[in-house]
C-alpha positions in Angstrom: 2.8 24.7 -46.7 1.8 25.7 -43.4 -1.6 24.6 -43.6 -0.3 21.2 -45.0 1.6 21.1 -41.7 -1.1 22.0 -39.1 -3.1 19.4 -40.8 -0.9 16.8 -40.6 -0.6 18.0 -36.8 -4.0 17.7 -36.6 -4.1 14.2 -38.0 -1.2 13.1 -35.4 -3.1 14.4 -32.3 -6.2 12.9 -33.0 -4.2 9.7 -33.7 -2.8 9.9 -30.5 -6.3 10.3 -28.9 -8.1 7.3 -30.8 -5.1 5.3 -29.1 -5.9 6.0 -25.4 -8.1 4.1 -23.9 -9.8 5.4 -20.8 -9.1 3.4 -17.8 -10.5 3.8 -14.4 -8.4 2.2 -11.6 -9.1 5.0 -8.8 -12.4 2.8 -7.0 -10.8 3.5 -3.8 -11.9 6.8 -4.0 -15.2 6.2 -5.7 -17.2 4.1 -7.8 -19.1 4.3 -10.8 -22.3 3.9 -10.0 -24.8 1.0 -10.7 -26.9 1.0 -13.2 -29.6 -1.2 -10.7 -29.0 1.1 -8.3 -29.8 4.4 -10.8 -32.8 2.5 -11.8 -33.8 2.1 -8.0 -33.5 5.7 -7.2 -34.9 7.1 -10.1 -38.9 6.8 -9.0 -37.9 8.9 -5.8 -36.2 11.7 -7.9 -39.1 11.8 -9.8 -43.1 10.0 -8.9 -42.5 9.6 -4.8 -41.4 13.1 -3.8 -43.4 12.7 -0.6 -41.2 14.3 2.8 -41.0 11.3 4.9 -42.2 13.4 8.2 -45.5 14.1 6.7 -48.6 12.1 7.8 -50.4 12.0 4.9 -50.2 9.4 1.8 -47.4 11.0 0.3 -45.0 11.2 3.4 -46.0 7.6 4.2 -44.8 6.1 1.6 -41.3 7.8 1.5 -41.3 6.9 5.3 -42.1 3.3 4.4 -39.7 3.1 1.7 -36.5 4.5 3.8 -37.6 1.6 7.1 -37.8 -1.1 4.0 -34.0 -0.1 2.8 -33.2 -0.1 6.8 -34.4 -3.2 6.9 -33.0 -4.8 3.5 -29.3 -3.2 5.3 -29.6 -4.5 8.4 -30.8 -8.0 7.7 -27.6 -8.7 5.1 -25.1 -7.7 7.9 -27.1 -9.6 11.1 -28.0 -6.5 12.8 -31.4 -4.7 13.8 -33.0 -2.2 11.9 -33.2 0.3 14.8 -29.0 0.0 14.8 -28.3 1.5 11.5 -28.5 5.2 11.4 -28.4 6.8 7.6 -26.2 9.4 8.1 -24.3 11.7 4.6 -21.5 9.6 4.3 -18.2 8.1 6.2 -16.7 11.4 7.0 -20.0 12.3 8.7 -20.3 8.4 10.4 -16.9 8.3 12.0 -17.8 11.8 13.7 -20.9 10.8 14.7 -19.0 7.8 16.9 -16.0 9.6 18.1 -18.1 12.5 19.2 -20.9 10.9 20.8 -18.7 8.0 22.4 -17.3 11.0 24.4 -20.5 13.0 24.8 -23.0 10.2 26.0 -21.1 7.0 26.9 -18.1 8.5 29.1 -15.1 7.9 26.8 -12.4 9.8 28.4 -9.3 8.1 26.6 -9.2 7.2 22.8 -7.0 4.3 20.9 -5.9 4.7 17.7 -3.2 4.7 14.6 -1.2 6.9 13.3 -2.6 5.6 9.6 -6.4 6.6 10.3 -8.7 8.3 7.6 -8.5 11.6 8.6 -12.3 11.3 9.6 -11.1 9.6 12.4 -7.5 11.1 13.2 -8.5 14.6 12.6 -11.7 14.1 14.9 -9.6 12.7 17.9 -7.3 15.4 17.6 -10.5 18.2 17.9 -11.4 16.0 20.9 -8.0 16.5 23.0 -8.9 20.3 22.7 -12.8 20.5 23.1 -13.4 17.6 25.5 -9.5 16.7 26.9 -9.7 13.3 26.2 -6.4 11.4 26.2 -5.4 10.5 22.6 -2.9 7.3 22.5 -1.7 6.0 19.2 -0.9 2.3 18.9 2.1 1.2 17.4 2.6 -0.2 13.6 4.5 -3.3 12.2 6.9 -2.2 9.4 4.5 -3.0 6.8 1.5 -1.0 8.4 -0.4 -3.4 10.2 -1.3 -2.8 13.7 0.5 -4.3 16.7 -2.4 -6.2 18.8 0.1 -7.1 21.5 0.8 -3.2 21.7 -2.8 -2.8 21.9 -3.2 -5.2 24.4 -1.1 -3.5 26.6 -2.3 -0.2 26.1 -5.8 -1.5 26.9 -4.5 -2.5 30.3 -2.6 0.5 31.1 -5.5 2.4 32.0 -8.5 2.4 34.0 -9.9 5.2 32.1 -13.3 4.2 29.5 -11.8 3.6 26.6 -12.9 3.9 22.7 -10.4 2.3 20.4 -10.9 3.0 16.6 -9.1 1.2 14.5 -10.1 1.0 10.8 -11.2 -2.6 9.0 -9.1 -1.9 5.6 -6.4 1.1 4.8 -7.7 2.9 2.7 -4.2 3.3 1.0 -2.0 0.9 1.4 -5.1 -1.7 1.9 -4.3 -3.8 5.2 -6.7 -5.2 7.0 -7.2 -5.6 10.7 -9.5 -8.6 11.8 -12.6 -7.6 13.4 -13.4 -10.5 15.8 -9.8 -10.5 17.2 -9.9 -6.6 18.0 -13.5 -6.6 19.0 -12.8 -9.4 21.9 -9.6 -7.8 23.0 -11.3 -4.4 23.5 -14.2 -6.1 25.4 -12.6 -8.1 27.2 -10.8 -4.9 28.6 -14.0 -3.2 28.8 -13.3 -1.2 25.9 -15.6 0.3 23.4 -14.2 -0.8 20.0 -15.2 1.8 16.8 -14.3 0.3 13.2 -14.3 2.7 10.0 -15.5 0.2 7.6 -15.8 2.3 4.6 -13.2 0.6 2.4 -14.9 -2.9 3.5 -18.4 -2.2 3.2 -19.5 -4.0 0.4 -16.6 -6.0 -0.2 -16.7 -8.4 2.8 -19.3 -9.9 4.6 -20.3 -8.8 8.5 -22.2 -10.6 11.2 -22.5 -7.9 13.9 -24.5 -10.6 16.3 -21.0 -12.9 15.8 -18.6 -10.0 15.8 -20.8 -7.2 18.3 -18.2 -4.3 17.3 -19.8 -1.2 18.9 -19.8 1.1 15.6 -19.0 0.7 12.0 -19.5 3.2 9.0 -20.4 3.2 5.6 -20.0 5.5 3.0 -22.4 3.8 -0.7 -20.1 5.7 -3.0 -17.5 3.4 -2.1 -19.3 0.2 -3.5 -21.6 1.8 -6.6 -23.7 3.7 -4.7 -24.6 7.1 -4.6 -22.6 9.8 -3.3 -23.7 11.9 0.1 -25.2 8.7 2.1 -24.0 6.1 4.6 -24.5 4.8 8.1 -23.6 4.4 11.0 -24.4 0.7 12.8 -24.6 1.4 16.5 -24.6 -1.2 18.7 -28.1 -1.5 20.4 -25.9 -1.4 23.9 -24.9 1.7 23.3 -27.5 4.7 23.8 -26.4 8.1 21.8 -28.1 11.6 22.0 -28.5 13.8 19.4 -25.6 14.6 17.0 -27.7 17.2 14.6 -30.4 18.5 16.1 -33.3 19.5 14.6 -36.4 17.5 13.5 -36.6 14.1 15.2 -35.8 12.1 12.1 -33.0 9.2 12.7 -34.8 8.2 16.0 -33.5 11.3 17.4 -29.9 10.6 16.5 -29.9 13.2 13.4 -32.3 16.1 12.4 -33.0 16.8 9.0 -34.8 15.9 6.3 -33.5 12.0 5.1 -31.9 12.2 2.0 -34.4 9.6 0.5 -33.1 8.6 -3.5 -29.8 8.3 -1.4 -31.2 5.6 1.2 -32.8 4.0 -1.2 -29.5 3.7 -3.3 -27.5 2.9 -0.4 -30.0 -0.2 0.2 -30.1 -1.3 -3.6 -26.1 -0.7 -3.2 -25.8 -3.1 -0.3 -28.5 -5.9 -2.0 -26.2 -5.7 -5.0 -23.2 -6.3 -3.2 -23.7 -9.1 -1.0 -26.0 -10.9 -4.1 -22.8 -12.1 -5.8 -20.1 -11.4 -2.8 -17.7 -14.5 -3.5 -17.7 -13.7 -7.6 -17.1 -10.5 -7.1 -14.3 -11.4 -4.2 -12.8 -13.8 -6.7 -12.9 -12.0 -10.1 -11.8 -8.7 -8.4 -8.4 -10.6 -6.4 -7.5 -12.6 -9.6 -6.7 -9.3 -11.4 -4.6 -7.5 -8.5 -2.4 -10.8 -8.7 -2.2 -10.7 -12.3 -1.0 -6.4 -12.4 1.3 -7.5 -9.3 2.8 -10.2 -10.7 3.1 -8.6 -14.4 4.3 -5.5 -12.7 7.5 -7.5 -11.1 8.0 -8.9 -14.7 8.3 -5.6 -16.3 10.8 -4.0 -13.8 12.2 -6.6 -10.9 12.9 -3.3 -8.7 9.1 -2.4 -8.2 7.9 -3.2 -4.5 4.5 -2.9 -3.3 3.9 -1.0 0.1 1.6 -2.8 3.3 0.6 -6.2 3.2 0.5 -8.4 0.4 -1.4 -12.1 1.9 -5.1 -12.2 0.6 -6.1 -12.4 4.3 -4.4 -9.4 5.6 -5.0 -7.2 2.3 -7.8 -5.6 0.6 -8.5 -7.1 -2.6 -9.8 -4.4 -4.1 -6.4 -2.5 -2.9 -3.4 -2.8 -4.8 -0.2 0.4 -3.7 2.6 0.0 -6.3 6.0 1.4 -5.2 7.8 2.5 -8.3 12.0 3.3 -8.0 12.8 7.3 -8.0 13.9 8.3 -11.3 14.0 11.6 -13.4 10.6 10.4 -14.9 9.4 9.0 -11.4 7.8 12.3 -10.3 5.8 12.7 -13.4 4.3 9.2 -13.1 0.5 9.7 -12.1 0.3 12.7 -14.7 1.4 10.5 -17.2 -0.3 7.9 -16.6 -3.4 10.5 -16.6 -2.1 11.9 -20.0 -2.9 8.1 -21.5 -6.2 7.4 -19.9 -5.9 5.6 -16.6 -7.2 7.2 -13.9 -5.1 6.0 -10.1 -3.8 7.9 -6.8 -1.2 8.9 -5.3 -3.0 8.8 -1.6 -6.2 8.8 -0.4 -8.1 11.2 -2.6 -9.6 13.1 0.4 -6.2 14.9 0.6 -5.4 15.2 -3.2 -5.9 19.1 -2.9 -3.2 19.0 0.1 0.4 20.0 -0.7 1.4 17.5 2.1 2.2 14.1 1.1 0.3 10.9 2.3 0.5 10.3 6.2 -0.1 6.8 5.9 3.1 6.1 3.5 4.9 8.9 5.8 4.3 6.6 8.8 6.1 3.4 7.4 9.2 5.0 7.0 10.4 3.1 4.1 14.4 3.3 3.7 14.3 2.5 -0.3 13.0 6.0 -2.1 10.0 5.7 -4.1 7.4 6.6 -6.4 3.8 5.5 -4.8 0.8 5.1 -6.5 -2.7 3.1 -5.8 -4.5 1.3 -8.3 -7.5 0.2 -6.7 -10.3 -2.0 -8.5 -13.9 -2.1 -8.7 -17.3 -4.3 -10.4 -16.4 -3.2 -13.5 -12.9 -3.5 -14.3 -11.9 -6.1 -16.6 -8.8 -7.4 -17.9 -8.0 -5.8 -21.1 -8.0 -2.6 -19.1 -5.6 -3.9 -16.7 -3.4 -5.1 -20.1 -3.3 -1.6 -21.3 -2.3 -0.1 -18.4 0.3 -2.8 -17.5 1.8 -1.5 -21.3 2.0 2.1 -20.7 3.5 1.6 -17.0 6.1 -0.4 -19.3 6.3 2.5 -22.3 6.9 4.9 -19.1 9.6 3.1 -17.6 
């Protein structure tokens, strides 16, 4: 009898495995990575091994191959090869900007939100203690987006050389600043202007003669490409010392070996992006408007936090304010338990027992239950179907 019953247990839990389907809604975070771009890298894990500081055949041709995927970079976002900087990631990017804007171009004073990555927030804060530059946090709209006419008066409260860094697209609650707008107000205020473009890398097209921002980051992962690379574009304007120092690599700007199979994704990354931009833009937005719109159908008291017009969100960005309930604070493991991987804030801070600073700093009155489903190359409809029916099951 009670083997009958632990197989009919058995049969019931594998039942219940068979029908979960395993969803992946956390691109935000990261991305799967590209088969193409796998395929690209895989010669330089394995044949071209050369170290790229070495004169002889082999070191040539990693040296060659890491100026070809400057090159391929620079040329799809209107910039010059010498500007781009591979650096390990965003994390690693927004530091190098922050600290070196202080270091080597005079920034005394610093412009920024209270809703930064924490590259960038937590950097400016080390800066007020190593350096005493004068930190100055611009104020918000009630749904998150920056206040330009705030920042327009800040800019002309001071005499002081100023960096503002504002980022392109939250990473959380996905708004987005625009890049021409901030870049002439900071100039014209003879500002430096530094724009963590991490979440928009990839996902939007730059022309950095049109727009001359002074700095913007990159982290591959964040558009299926390997993880442990970026950049950093630096403005040609703009002359930086040494960061990291070491070997000369980086023009001086970083030593240490290049992580070569991670350039070369990075480039592949960036080719494969910007090859079918607008199909990508368009499939991508069509199914955060269909898991908004479905969402409101299933329960007419779930909101959605930051922005929600195409031209001042993230498409790729979709944070889902679900009503406190009993069941509310069990929502992201359940929706774990069934397959369908999303956030509950960036994922930087996932092992912080603090909640997420950026929904902290709207200071919504209605309590809520947040989470971020964000979406990616390879997300498709019928995954967005089945998660639409467990959110439904769960409420």
């Amino acid at each position: 009898m009670a083997l009958d019953i632990r197989f009919k247990f058995v049969i019931f839990a594998q039942n219940v495995i068979n029908s979960v389907m395993n969803v992946y809604l956390d691109n935000a975070a990261t991305t799967p990575m590209a088969p193409e771009v796998f395929d690209a890298m895989a010669p330089f894990m394995k044949e071209h091994f050369g170290n790229p500081s070495s004169t002889h055949a082999f070191g040539r041709k990693t040296k060659n191959a890491i100026e070809m995927a400057r090159k391929s970079i620079a040329k799809e976002l209107h910039a010059e090869p010498m500007e781009i900087v591979f650096t390990s990631g965003g994390t690693e990017a927004d530091n190098m900007a922050l600290r070196c804007a202080v270091a080597d171009l005079g920034v005394t004073r610093i412009i920024t939100s209270c809703i930064e990555h924490h590259a960038v927030g937590h950097t400016a804060e080390s800066l007020v203690i190593s350096d005493n530059v004068e930190l100055v946090l611009v104020k918000l709209t009630e749904k998150g987006s920056v206040d330009l006419q705030d920042l327009e008066r800040l800019l002309k409260s001071s005499d002081k050389k100023t960096l503002v860094s504002l980022m392109h697209g939250n990473n959380e609650i996905g708004n987005l600043i625009c890049l021409k707008t901030v870049t002439n107000l900071c100039h014209q205020n003879n500002a430096l202007f530094h724009s963590d473009t991490v979440q928009t890398m990839g996902h939007y097209r730059f022309d950095l003669k049109e727009v001359p921002v002074d700095f913007i980051t990159c982290a591959a992962h964040k558009f299926h490409g390997p993880k442990g690379v970026g950049f950093l574009f630096v403005n040609k304007k703009n002359k930086l010392k040494t960061l990291i120092h070491g070997g000369s690599q980086e023009r001086g700007h970083r030593g240490g070996t290049e992580n070569l199979y991670g350039i070369i994704g990075l480039a592949k990354a960036v080719e494969l992006a910007y090859s079918d931009l607008d199909e990508h833009q368009q499939q991508i937005q069509g199914l955060k408007t269909y898991m908004k719109e479905d969402l409101v159908k299933i329960d007419s008291n779930i909101s959605f936090n930051g922005e929600l017009e195409n031209e001042k969100s993230l498409y790729t960005v979709l944070n889902v304010c679900f009503p406190e309930s009993e069941k509310s604070g069990m929502f992201l493991f359940n929706l774990d338990i069934n397959g369908i991987a999303a956030s509950g804030g960036s994922a930087c801070s996932s092992g912080s027992n603090q909640g997420s600073h950026v929904l902290s700093a709207l200071e919504k009155t209605n309590p809520c239950q947040a989470i971020r489903f964000s979406f990616g190359r390879y997300t498709t409809k019928e995954e967005i179907d089945y998660a639409l029916s467990k959110i439904k099951e769960m409420l």
